[in-house]
C-alpha positions in Angstrom: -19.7 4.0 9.6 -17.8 0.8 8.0 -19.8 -2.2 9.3 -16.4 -4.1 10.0 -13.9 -2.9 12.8 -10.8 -1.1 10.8 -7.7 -3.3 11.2 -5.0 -1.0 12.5 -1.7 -1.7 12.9 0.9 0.6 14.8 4.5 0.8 14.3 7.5 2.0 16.1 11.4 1.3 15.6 11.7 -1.7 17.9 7.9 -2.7 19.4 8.6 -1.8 22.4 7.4 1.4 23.8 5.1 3.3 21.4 3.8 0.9 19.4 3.1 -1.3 22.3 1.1 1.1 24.5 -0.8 2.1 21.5 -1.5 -1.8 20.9 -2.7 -2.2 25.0 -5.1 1.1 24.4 -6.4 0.5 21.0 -7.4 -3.7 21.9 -8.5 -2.4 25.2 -11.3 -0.4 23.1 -11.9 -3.5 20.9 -10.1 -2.5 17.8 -8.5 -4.8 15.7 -4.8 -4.1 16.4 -1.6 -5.4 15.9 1.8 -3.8 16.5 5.4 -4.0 14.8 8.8 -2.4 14.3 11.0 -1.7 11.4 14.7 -2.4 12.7 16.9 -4.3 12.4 17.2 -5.4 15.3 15.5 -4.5 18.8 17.1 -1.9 20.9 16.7 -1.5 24.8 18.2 1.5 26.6 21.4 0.0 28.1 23.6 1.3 31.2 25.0 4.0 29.2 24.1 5.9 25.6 26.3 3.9 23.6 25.3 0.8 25.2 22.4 -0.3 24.3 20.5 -4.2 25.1 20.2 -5.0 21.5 17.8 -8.3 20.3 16.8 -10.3 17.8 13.2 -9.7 16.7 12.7 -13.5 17.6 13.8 -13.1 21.2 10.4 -13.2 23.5 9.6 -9.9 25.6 9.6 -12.8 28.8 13.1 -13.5 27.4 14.3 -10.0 27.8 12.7 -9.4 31.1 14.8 -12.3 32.5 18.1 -11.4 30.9 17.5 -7.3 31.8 16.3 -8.8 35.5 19.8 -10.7 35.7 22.4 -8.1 34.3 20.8 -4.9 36.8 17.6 -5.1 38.3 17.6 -1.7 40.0 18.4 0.1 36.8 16.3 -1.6 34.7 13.2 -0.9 37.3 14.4 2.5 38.2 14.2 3.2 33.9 10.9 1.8 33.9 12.4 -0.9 30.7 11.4 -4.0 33.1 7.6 -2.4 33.8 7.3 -2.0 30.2 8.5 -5.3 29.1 6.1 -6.7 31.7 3.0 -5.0 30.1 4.4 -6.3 26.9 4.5 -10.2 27.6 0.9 -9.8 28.7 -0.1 -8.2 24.9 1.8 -10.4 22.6 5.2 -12.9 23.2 7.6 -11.3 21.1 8.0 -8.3 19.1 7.1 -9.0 15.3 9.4 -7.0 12.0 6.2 -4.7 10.0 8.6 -6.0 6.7 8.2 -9.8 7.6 3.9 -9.0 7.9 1.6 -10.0 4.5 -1.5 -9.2 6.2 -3.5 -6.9 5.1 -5.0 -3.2 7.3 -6.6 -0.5 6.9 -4.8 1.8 8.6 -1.1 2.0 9.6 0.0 4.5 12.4 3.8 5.4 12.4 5.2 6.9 15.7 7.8 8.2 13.9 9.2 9.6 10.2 11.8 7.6 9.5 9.7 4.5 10.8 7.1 6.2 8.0 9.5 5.8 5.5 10.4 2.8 6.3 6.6 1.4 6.0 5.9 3.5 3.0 8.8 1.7 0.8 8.1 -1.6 2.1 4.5 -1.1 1.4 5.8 0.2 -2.4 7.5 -2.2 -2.8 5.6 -5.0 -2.5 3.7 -6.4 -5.7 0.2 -5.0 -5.5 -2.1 -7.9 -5.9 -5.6 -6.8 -4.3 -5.3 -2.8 -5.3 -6.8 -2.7 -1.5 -6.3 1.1 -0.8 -4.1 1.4 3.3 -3.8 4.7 4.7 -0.3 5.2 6.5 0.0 7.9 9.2 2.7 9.8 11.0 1.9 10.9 14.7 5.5 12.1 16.0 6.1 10.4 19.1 8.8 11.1 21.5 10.2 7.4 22.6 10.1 7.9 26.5 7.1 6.4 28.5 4.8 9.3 29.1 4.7 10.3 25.5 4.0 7.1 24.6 0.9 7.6 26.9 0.2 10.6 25.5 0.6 9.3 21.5 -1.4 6.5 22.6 -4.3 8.2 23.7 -3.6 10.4 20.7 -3.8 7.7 18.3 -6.9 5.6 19.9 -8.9 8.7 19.4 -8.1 9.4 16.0 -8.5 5.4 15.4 -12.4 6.0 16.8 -12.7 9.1 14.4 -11.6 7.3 11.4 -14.0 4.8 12.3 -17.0 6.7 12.8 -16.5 8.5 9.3 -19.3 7.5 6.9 -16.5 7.6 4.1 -13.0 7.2 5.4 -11.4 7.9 1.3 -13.1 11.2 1.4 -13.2 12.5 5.2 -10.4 11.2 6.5 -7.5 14.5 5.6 -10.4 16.9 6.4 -10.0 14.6 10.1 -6.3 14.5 10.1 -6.8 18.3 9.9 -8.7 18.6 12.9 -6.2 16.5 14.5 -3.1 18.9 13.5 -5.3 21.8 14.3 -6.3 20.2 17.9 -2.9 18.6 18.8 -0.8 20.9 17.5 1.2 18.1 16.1 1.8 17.3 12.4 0.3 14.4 10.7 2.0 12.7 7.2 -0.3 10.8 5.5 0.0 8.3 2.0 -1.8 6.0 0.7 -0.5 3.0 -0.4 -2.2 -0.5 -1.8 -2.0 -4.3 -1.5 
C-alpha cells in the first residue's frame, strides 16, 4: 500500500455536478482530492434546453447562487441547481479549468469521454519534465444528480482499491476489471506522464 495518500483529481465538463460530489465524498474519506472541468465555459441548466446560465470559470459558485436565486428561485430549487451550488461553495469558491492546473496527481477520474479526451491531450501535450507516470480514468456518468451520487460512490470505492494495491503500475487494469465486471460499466484507462 503506497505510504502517501494518492492525489486524485476528478473532472467533469463544468465542476459542477459530478466532479463536485465526487470531490465532497472522496475528501470526506480523507483523500487528497481536487476537482475541475474542461470547458469553456460553465454551463447551468437554464429555463429552457437552449438556454442555458453560462459562466466564466472565474465566477464564484456563491456568485452563481445569488444571480440563479435572483432570476427564478422556484425553478432553480425545484431543479435542484441552487442545492447543488450550495454544497459547492462549502467544498471550494469557484470552479477551477483541469487545462489551467500544473499540479501534479496520481490519478485522474473523467466522468465522461469526451471530458477524457479532453484531459488525455492536455496531459499529451504538455512538455514532460518529471516522466511521473498519471493514470487517467473514464467512469461514464450521467450528468443529473442521482448519478452523480451513484458515480460518486462509484469512484470513492475504486479510489480506496487503487490505494490499497501493493503495486498500483501492475494491479491496477486487473482492478479496473473487477470494476467493469462488478458495475457493469466500461472503464477507459491511459497513462500519461508529467
Amino acid at each position: 500500500m503506497p505510504s502517501t495518500p494518492l492525489r486524485v483529481a476528478v473532472v467533469c465538463s463544468s465542476n459542477q455536478n459530478r466532479s463536485m460530489e465526487a470531490h465532497n465524498i472522496l475528501s470526506k474519506r480523507s483523500f487528497n482530492v481536487r476537482s475541475f472541468g474542461t470547458g469553456t465555459h460553465v454551463k447551468l441548466p437554464g429555463p429552457a434546453p437552449d438556454k442555458p446560465n453560462v459562466y466564466d470559470f472565474k465566477t464564484t459558485y456563491e456568485q452563481m447562487y445569488n444571480d440563479l436565486l435572483k432570476k427564478d428561485k422556484e425553478l432553480y430549487t425545484q431543479n435542484g441547481i441552487l442545492h447543488m451550488l450550495d454544497r459547492n461553495k462549502r467544498i471550494k469558491p469557484r470552479p477551477e479549468r483541469f487545462q489551467n492546473c500544473k499540479d501534479y496527481f496520481d490519478l485522474v477520474i473523467t466522468c465522461e469521454e469526451r471530458v477524457y479526451d479532453q484531459v488525455v491531450e492536455d496531459l499529451n501535450s504538455r512538455e514532460q519534465e518529471t516522466c511521473q507516470p498519471v493514470h487517467v480514468i473514464n467512469v461514464d456518468i450521467q450528468d443529473n444528480h442521482e448519478e452523480a451520487t451513484l458515480g460518486a460512490f462509484l469512484i470513492c470505492e475504486l479510489c480506496q482499491c487503487i490505494q490499497h494495491t501493493e503495486d498500483m503500475e501492475n494491479e491496477i487494469d486487473e482492478l479496473l476489471q473487477e470494476f467493469e465486471d462488478k458495475s457493469g460499466r466500461t472503464f477507459l484507462h491511459t497513462i500519461c506522464f508529467y
